[in-house]
C-alpha positions, 0 to 999 in steps of 0.5 A, a space after each residue: 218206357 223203359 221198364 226194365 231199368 225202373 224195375 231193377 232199381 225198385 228196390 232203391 226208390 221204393 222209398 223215395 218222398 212220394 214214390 207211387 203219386 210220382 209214377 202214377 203222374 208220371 204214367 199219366 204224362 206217359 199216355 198223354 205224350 203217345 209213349 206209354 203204347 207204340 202208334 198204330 199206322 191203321 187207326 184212323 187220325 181223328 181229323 175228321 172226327 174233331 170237326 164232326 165234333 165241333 159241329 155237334 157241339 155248336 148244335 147242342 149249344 143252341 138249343 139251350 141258353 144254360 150250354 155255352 159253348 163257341 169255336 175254338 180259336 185256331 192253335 199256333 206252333 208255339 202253344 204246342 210245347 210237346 211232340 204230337 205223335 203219329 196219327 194224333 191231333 192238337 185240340 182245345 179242352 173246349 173241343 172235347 165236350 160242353 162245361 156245364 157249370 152247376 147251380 149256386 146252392 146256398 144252405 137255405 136250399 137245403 133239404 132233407 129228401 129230393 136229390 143230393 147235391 153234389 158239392 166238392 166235398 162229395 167228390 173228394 171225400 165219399 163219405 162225406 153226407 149229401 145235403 138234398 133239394 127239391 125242384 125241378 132242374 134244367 137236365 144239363 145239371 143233373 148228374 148220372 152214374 158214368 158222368 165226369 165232373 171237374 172240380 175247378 175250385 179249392 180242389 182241382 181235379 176231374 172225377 167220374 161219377 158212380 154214385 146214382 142220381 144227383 144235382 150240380 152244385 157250383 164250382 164243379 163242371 158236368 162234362 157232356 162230352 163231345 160224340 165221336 172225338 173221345 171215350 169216356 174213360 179216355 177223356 177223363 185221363 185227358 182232364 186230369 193230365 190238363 187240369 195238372 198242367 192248369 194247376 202248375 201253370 199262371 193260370 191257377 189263382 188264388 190265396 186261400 183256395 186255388 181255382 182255374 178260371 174257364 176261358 183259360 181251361 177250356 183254351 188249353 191246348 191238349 193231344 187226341 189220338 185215334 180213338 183204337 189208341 185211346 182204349 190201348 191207352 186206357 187199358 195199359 193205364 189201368 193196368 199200371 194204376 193197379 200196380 201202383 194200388 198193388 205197390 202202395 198197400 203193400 208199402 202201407 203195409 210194410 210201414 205199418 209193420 215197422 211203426 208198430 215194432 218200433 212203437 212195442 220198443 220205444 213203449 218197453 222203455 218208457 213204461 220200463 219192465 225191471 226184470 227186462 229193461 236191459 235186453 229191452 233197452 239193448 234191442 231198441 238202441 241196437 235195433 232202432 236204427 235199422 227200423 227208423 225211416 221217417 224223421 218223426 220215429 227219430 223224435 221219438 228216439 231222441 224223446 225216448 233216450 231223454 226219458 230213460 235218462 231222468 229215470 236213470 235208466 241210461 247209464 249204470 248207477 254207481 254206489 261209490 258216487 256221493 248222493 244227490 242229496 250232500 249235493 243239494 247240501 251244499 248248494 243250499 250252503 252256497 245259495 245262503 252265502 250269496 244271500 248274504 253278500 247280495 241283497 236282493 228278494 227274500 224268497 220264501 223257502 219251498 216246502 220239502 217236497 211230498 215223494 208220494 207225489 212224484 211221477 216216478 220212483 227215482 234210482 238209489 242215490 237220486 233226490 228230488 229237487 226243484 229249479 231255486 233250489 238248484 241256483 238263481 231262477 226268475 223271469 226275464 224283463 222288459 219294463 218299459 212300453 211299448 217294448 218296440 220302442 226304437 229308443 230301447 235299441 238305436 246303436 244298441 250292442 247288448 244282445 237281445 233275445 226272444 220266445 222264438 231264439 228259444 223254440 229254433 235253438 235245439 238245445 243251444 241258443 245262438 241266434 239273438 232278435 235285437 240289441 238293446 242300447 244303454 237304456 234299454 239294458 237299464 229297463 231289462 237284465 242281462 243274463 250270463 252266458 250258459 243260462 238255461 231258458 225256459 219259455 212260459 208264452 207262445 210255445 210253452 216250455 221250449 228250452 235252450 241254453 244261451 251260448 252268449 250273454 243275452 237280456 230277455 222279455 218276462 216270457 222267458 225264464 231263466 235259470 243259473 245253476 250252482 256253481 258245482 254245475 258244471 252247466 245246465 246241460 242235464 236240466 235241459 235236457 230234463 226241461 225236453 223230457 218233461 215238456 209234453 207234460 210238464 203239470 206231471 212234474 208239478 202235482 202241487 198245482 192245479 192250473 193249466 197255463 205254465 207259468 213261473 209259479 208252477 215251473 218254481 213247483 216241478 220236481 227235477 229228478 237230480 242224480 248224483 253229480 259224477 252220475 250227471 255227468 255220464 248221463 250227459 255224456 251218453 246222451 250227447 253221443 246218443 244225440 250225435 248218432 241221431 243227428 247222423 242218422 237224420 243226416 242219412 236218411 235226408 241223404 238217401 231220400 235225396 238220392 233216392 228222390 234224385 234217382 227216381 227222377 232221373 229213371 222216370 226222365 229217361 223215357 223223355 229225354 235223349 240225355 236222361 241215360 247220362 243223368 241217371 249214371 250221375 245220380 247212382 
């Protein structure tokens, strides 16, 4: 292995999707193939050491009708897919010891005293507690400290045992390994390394929980070395696994370092301190970016940037700006107009809503207003039943959207579930183009705003704004905000289910229009840059997942120099 090269490009892969389970891996692979320590012509190929082996174990198998165990079948070239090194021999799994499968424990068996039952859960997680049994058991099942046992199913994986005495629960193998052919500590690197392969392999199966079948596993086909090689190897592998232990806590560290200064800033913005908001705010829209690794944090930005917009902390407020509240004037003049000319539903006229109520103080300037008070508001429908009935959509051509054109939209809608034809458009409504939607079912208060003319079920409401709106950019933008608490918006309801009723009660922070308009503005510029910012680090984590691959390649492959220079 080329260290050198790897280490002087640290620094550029340090953060590549998964880094150090990539180098352990890769270390594994390494000592598997003979390349992680140079061949020794002195050490003694394990020729004869296998056949005494197999001999050993055909004897133990027959003492005890529970060890199974019979000749391997001869290997042929073309199951070998790997250079077998100087000194070295190609063998079976069921070579290297007996599989001796644990016993089918059920919760009857359980006790509270006798000896734990070691099931896979205790493998993978050792804290989690043990439940007992008592009885006397055939010894191939009972587990000492230093035992090695593989899981082969739902977790797929070998393990050496340090947790005092227990007994074997099914779906786990106890290893008896074979005297002379592999240590211990070899041996487990060797059953990790194949179980790896298993489980890349055809033989793996299973839906729900992946298990490897036995007769698969103890035929696959694995490379022994000397037995000096093999304490040279367990040696330098332990040694590179520290490493990487080393690596990773101090990358957990790092990342734990970062999180924790972007999550003082992002928390000095939305629980704003008025004397130093500004400085705050300038810090964090300056600094952020340099902090954010992880597509997560830029979710907490962009909700960051939306929040201090309905605050009206994102752009300055300005005196000579007409105030939210001759806007609603004249949006409720409009809305009167309307009603005239167009018969329809009376809607009763909400109550004016209580400030001492609201969820935040609003700038000067701002009112407080609610979605029918700002232009036409209601739910989609659908009337006739079922709603997948062909007859609604043979030949149709008026678009059709659903819960879900809503949830992937990101803002815009432009994605359509089906067409309604003539009578399905008479059983529905069709809503303009720039209707903001609103899901009340599935995912609650997913929004986006259609960007053609569309109908839509009663799970989805809509909303048109006023004529004075230029769009429904801002409400939008304010539906994003105030999902995650939508109720915050709604004090006058008690109810937990979103539903037309409660989203008629949110309360919409409403600034005045020249002041919307910069909000919306300087938010599409503060969306743009997160959008490149995602952009850039899916780009480096591909070019550093790219460049990583191609560093641990180079110790394989005769070409891996010329993939390596195309990767930088």
């Amino acid at each position: 292995m080329n260290a050198e090269r790897l280490l002087a490009h640290y620094e550029r892969i340090a953060d590549a999707p998964n880094t150090v389970s990539r180098l352990r891996l890769f270390v594994l692979d390494l000592a598997m193939r003979g390349k992680l320590v140079p061949q020794d012509l002195r050490d003694d190929p394990p020729i004869d050491a296998l056949k005494q082996a197999r001999e050993r174990l055909e004897t133990a198998a027959a003492t005890t009708g529970r060890l199974r165990w019979k000749a391997s079948v001869p290997i042929i070239d073309s199951e070998i897919d790997k250079d077998i090194p100087s000194g070295w021999i190609a063998a079976r799994v069921n070579d290297t010891g007996l599989y001796v499968n644990g016993l089918a424990f059920k919760p009857s068996d359980w006790r509270k005293k006798g000896l734990p039952i070691i099931r896979i859960q205790n493998l993978t997680d050792p804290a989690k507690e043990f439940n007992f049994a008592e009885g006397d058991f055939p010894d191939e099942v009972l587990v000492r400290d230093g035992d090695l046992l593989v899981s082969w199913s739902a977790t797929l994986e070998a393990f050496k045992w340090d947790r005092g005495p227990g007994v074997l629960n099914q779906h786990i193998f106890r290893v008896i390994p074979a005297e002379g052919l592999a240590t211990s500590d070899f041996l487990l690197l060797l059953l990790r390394n194949a179980i790896r392969e298993m489980a890349e392999s055809e033989h793996a199966h299973g839906l729900v929980m992946t298990h490897i079948n036995r007769e698969p596993f103890v035929n696959h086909v694995v490379l022994i070395p000397p037995l000096a090689e093999q304490h040279r190897i367990v040696v330098k592998v332990d040694e590179l696994m520290a490493l990487c232990s080393r690596v990773e806590a101090a990358r957990a560290e790092r990342e734990s370092k970062r999180d924790k200064l972007t999550a003082a800033s992002l928390a000095r913005l939305n629980a704003p301190d008025p004397e130093t908001f500004c400085d705050d705010a300038s810090f964090a829209l300056e600094a952020l970016p340099v902090l954010t690794a992880r597509a997560d944090q830029i979710s907490q930005l962009r909700q960051t940037i939306l929040n201090l917009a309905v605050r009206g902390k994102l752009v300055p407020q300005e005196p000579s700006d007409e105030p939210a509240s001759e806007l609603l004037k004249r949006v409720a003049a409009e809305k009167t107009r309307l009603a005239k000319v167009v018969k329809g539903k009376h809607q009763e006229p909400l109550k004016e809503p209580d400030p001492s109520q609201a969820p935040f103080d609003l700038p000067v300037g701002w009112s407080w207003a609610r979605f029918p008070e700002l232009g036409t508001f209601g739910r989609g429908k659908s009337k006739h039943r079922p709603r997948n009935d062909p007859s609604l959509f043979n030949g149709g051509t008026h678009l059709m959207i659903q819960t879900g054109d809503v949830a992937r939209s990101n803002g815009l809608i432009d994605t359509y579930t089906n067409k309604y034809n003539d009578f399905g458009l008479s059983q529905s409504f069709k809503w303009p183009k720039g209707t903001l939607c609103i899901t009340i079912a599935a995912n609650i208060a997913d929004s986006g705003i259609l960007s053609f003319d569309a109908c839509f079920p009663d799970s989805v409401v809509g909303f048109i704004p006023a004529s004075m709106f230029d769009n429904a950019k801002y409400f939008e933008y304010f539906v994003r905000t105030a999902k995650a608490n939508l109720l915050e918006f709604a004090p006058a309801t008690a109810q937990k289910n979103i539903n037309l009723e409660i989203l008629t009660q949110v309360l919409i922070p409403l600034p005045p229009l020249a002041e919307q308009h910069r909000i919306v503005a300087k938010v599409d510029e503060l969306m743009a840059l997160c959008d490149r910012l995602e952009a850039s680090l899916s780009n480096a984590d591909e070019t550093r997942r790219r460049l990583l691959e191609a560093l641990l390649a180079e110790a394989l492959a005769p070409d891996a120099e010329r993939e390596l220079a195309a990767a930088e």
